[in-house]
C-alpha positions in Angstrom: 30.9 -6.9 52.8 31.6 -9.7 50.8 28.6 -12.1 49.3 29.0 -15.6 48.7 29.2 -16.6 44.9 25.7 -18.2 44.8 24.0 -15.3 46.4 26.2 -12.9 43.9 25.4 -14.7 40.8 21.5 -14.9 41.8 21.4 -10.8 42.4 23.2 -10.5 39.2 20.7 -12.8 37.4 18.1 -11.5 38.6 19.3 -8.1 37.3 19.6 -8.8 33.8 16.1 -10.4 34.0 14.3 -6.6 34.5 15.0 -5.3 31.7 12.7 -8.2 29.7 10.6 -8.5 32.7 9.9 -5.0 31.8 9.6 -4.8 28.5 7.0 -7.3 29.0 5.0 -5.6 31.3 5.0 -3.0 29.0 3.9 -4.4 25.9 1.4 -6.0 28.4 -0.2 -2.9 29.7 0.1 -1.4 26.3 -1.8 1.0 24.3 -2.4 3.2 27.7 -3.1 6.3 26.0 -4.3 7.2 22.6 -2.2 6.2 19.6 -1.9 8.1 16.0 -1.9 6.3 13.1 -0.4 8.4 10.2 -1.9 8.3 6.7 0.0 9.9 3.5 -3.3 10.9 1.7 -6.0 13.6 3.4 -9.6 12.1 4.5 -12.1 10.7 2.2 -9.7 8.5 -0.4 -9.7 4.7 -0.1 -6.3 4.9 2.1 -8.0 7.0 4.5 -11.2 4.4 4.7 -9.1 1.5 4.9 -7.3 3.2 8.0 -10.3 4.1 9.7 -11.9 0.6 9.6 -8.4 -0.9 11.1 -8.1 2.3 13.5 -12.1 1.3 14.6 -10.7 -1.9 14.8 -7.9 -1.5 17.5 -9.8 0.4 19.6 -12.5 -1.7 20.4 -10.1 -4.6 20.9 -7.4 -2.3 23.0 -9.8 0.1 24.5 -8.1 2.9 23.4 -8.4 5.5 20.6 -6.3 4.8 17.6 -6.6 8.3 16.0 -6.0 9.1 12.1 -4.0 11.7 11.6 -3.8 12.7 7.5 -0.5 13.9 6.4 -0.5 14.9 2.8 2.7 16.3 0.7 5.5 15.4 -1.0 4.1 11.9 -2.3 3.7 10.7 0.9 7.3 11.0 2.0 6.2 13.7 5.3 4.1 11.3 7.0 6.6 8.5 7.0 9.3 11.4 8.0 7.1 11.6 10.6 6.7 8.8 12.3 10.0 7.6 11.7 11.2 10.7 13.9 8.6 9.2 16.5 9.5 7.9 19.5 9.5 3.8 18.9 6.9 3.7 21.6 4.0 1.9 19.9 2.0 4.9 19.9 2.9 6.7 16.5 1.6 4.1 13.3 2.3 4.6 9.9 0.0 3.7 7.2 2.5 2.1 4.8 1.7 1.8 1.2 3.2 0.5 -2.1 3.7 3.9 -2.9 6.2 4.0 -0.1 8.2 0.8 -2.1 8.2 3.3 -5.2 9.4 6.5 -3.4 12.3 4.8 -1.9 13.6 4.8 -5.8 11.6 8.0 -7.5 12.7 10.5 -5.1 16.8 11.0 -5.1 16.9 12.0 -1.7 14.9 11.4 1.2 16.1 11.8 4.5 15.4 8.1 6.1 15.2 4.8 4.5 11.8 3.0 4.5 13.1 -0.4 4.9 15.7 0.0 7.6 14.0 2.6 10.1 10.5 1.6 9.4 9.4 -1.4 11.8 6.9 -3.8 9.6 3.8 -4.5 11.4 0.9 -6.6 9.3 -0.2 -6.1 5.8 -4.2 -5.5 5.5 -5.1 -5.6 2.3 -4.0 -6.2 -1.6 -6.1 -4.0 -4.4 -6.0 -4.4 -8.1 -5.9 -1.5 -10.5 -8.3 -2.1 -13.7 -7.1 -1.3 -17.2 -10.1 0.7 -18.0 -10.9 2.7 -21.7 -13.1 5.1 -23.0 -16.4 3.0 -24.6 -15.3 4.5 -28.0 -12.0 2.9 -27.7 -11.4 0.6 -30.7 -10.2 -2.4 -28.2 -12.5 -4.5 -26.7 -9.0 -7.0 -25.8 -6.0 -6.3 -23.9 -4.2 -8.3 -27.4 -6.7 -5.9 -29.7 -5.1 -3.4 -27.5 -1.6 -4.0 -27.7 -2.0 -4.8 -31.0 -4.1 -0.8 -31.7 -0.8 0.9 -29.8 1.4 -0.7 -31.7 0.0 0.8 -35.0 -0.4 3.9 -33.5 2.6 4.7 -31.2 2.2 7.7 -29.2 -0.9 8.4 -30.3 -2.6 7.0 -27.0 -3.3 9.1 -23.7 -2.6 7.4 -20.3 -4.1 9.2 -17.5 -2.3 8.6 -14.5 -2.9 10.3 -10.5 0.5 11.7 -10.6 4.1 10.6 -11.4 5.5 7.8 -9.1 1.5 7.0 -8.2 0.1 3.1 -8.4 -1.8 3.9 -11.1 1.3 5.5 -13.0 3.6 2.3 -12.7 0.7 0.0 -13.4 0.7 1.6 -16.7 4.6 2.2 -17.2 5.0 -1.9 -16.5 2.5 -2.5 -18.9 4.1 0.2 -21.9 7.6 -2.0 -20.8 6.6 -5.3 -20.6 4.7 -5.8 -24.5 7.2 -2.7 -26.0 4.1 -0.1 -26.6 4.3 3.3 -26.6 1.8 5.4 -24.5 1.5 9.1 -23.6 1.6 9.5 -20.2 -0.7 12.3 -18.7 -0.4 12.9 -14.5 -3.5 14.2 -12.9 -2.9 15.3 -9.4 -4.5 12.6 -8.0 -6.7 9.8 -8.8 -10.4 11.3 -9.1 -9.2 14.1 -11.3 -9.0 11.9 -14.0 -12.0 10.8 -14.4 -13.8 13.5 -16.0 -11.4 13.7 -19.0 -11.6 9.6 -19.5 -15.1 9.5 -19.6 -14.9 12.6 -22.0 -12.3 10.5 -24.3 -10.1 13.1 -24.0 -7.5 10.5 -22.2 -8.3 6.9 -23.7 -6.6 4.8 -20.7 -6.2 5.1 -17.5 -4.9 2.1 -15.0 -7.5 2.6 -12.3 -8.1 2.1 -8.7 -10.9 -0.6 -8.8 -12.6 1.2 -5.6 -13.2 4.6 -7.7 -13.9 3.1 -11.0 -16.0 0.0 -10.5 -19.2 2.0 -10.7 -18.2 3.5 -13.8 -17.9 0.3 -15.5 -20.6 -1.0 -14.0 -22.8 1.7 -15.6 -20.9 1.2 -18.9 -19.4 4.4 -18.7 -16.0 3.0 -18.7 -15.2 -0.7 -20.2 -13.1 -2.9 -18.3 -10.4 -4.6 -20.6 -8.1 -6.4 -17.7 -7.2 -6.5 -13.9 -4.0 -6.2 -12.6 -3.5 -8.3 -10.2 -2.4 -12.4 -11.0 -5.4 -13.3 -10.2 -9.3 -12.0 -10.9 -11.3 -9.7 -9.1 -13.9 -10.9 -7.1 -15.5 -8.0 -7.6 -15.1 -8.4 -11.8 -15.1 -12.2 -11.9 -15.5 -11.8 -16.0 -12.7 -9.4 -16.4 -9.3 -11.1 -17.0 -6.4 -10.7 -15.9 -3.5 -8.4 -17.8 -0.9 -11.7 -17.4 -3.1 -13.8 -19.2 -2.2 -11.8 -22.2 1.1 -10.2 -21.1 2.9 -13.5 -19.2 4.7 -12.5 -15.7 2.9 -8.8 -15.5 1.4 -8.1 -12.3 0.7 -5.0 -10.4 -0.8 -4.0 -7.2 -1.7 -1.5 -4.5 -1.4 -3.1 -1.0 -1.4 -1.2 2.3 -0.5 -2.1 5.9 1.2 -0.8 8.9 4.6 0.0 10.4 6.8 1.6 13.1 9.7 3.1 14.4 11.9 1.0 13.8 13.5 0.2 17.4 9.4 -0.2 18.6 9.8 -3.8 21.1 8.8 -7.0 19.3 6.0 -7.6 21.9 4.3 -4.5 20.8 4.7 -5.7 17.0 3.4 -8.8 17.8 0.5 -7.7 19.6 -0.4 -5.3 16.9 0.5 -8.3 14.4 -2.2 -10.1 16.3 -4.9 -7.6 16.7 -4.6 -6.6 13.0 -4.8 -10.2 11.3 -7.8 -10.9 13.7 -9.6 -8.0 11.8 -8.7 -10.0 8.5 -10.2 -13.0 9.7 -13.4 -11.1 10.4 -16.2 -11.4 8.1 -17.4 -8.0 8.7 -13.7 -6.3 7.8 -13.3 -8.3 4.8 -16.3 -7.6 3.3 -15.8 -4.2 4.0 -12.5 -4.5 2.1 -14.5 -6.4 -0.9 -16.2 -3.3 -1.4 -13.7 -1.5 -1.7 -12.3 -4.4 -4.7 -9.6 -5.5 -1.8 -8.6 -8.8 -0.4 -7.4 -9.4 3.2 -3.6 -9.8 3.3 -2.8 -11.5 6.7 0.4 -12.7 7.4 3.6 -12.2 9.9 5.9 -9.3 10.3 8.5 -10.9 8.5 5.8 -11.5 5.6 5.2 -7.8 5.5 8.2 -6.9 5.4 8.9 -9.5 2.4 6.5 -7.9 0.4 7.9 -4.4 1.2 11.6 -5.5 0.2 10.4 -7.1 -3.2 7.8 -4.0 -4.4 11.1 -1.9 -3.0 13.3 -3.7 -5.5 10.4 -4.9 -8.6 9.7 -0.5 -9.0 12.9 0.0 -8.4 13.9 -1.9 -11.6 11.3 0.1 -14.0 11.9 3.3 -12.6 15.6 3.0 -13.3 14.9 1.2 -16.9 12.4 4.4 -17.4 14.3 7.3 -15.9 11.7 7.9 -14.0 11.8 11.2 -12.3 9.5 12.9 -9.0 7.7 16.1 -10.5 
């Protein structure tokens, strides 16, 4: 049987149509079972937190359980393995972190590439790291500082929370960017550190503001700079490294991803959901405590920011030869 032309063309129309139609009704009806969201680090540590307040989020607003799932090793590079093996279904989320913009350049081989299988979502937050010393520490300035490790080259410790950490390339753009000549001492991980700082046994340590701010507050530690291009809220008296060292700026940010192929409607809803946390007063003064600020924005904008951290380590790691322990 033959159709008339009008009749054909309609069918045929109408058939390409499903598969949007579809995809739609899909994104639509999504999450409709639980969904895992992936974190690098195991439970307790500022990642984790962060996660469970955006995870707590979702599923009130969806109505179903976004469930954090802590997969620690290998710097972080087996949980993003992991969900970019996923199905792109929506239901697997990974936890992406600056740390994943330095690991694309530490590590020599890794067997995916963040920024073309991993599907940007929303950023959540930016974090400074604090250039914190020992009280007994000569400087009281970043410039008296500078000016102290320059006299006495290599005769300064620099705890870090491992090599390739936040806290490690805080400090290795700083020894770059002025020309000064620090020792650098990896802890494994960031709270491990602490107990040789505030012995003096390490003199400087670019810290997390979340774990250290209570040490300065109690004097314990003294606060020479932030890290960020701005101040801290949270140390509104502290300056900033760049207003001593022009152009240097460091941060920890985290926010989530995908499978790459994951449908654009399911992004966007999760874009949406996600930034409407960061409008909320309660989520971003629950980030404050933790001395972070909100980072809304698009897809695109996340993955922006993941591009230029990619390339901006990139660049010191290579200048360094920086290797993965």
């Amino acid at each position: 049987m033959k159709l008339p032309r009008r009749k054909f063309l309609h069918l045929t129309a109408g058939a390409a149509a499903l598969p949007a139609v579809s995809r739609v009704a899909r994104a639509q009806t999504y999450p409709s079972r639980p969904v895992r969201m992936i974190v690098r680090f195991a439970a307790g540590g500022g990642l984790d937190i962060v996660a469970r307040i955006m995870g707590q989020w979702l599923s009130e607003r969806l109505g179903q359980p976004f469930v954090i799932e802590n997969r620690p090793g290998a710097g972080g590079n087996t949980a993003t393995e992991a969900v970019v093996r996923a199905p792109a279904d929506g239901y697997t989320l990974l936890l992406v972190t600056s740390a994943n913009a330095v690991n694309a350049t530490l590590y020599d081989k890794l067997n995916f590439n963040l920024i073309q299988d991993i599907a940007p979502i929303a950023g959540i937050n930016n974090s400074t790291y604090v250039l914190a010393v020992h009280p007994s520490f000569p400087a009281k300035t970043v410039r008296e500082f500078i000016a102290y490790a320059k006299a006495n080259p290599g005769k300064i410790n620099m705890a870090s929370a491992g090599t390739g950490s936040g806290t490690h390339m805080a400090g290795e753009l700083f020894k770059m960017m002025p020309g000064v000549n620090l020792i650098h001492v990896p802890y494994r991980g960031g709270g491990t550190a602490y107990p040789d700082l505030l012995a003096g046994q390490v003199q400087v340590y670019f810290s997390n503001m979340a774990s250290s701010i209570e040490y300065i507050r109690a004097g314990k530690l003294r606060a020479l700079a932030v890290t960020t291009a701005t101040r801290a809220k949270a140390l509104r008296d502290v300056p900033t490294v760049s207003e001593f060292v022009p152009g240097y700026e460091a941060s920890s940010w985290y926010g989530i991803g995908a499978p790459k192929k994951t449908q654009i409607e399911i992004v966007d809803k999760l874009n949406s959901e996600i930034n409407a946390a960061l409008a909320d007063p309660k989520i971003t003064a629950r980030l404050a405590d933790l001395g972070a600020t909100a980072l809304p924005g698009s897809p695109a904008d996340f993955a922006k920011l993941i591009a230029d951290d990619t390339e901006k380590w990139g660049k010191v790691i290579r200048a360094l030869n920086i290797k993965a322990d």
